[in-house]
C-alpha positions as CSV (number, residue, x, y, z in Angstrom):
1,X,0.3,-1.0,51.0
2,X,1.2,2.0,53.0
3,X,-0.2,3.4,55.9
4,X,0.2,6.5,57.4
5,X,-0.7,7.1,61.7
6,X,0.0,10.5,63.2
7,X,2.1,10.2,66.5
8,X,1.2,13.3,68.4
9,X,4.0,13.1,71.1
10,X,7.1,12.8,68.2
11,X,9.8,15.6,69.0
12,X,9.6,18.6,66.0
13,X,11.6,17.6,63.3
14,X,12.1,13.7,63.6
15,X,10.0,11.2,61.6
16,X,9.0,7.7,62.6
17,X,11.2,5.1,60.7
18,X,10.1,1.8,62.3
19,X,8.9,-0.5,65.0
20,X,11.0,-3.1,66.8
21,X,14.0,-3.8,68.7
22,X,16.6,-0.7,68.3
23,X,20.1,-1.9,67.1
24,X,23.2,0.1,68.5
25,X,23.5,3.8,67.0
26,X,19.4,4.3,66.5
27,X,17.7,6.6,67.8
28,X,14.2,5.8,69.8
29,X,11.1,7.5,71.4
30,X,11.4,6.0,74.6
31,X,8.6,5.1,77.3
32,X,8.3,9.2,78.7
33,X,8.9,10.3,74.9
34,X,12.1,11.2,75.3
35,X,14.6,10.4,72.4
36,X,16.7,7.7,73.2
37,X,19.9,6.4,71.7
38,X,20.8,2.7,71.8
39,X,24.1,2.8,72.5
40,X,24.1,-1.6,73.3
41,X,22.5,-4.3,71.4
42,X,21.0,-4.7,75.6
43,X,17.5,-3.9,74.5
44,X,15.0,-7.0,73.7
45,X,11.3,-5.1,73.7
46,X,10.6,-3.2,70.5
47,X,9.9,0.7,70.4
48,X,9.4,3.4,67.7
49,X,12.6,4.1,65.8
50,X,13.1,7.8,64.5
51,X,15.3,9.6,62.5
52,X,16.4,13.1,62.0
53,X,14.0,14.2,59.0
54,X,16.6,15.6,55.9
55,X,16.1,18.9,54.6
56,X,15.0,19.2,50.9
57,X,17.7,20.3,48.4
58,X,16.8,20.9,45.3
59,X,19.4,22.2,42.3
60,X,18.0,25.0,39.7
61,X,19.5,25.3,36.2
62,X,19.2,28.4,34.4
63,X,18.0,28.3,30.9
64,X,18.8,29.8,27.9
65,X,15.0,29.8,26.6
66,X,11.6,28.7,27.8
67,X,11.4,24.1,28.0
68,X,9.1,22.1,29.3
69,X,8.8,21.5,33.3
70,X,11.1,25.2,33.5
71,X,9.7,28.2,35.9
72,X,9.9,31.7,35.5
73,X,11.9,33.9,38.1
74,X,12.9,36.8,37.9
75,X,12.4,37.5,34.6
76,X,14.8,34.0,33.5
77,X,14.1,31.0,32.7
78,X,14.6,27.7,35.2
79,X,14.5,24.1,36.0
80,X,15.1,21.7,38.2
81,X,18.5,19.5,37.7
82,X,18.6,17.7,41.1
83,X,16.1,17.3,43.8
84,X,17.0,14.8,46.8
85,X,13.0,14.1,47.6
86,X,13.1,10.4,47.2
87,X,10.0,8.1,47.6
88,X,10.8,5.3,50.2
């Protein structure tokens, strides 16, 4: 089961990833809510990893004639080939 919390004080365009002890190379909101990167294995309390959130790319297809899930733009016909939006 999933749950979702909102964080007010997370920095514009990173997302909350986990909770516990940062390995070296993470990033983490720190105690003033600064981001922090753990650049040891030093740390031993656990904090709130984050990561950079990924922009969206999704990969249109023109068509030849009107199919099922295409859009009209334009006035042609297109759908979706690739889209990197993956469900964690």
């Amino acid at each position: 089961m999933k749950h979702e919390i909102e964080i007010p004080d997370l920095p514009e365009g990173w997302e909350p990833f986990a909770y516990r002890v940062p390995v070296e190379g993470e990033y983490f909101l720190s105690i003033d809510n600064e981001i922090s990167h753990a650049n040891d294995n030093s740390h031993w309390c656990p904090w709130l990893i984050i990561r950079k959130k990924q922009p969206r790319r999704i990969v249109l297809e023109e068509t030849c004639k009107e199919e099922r899930k295409a859009f009209l733009h334009a006035g042609k016909y297109w759908k979706i080939v690739e889209d990197n939006k993956c469900a964690e």
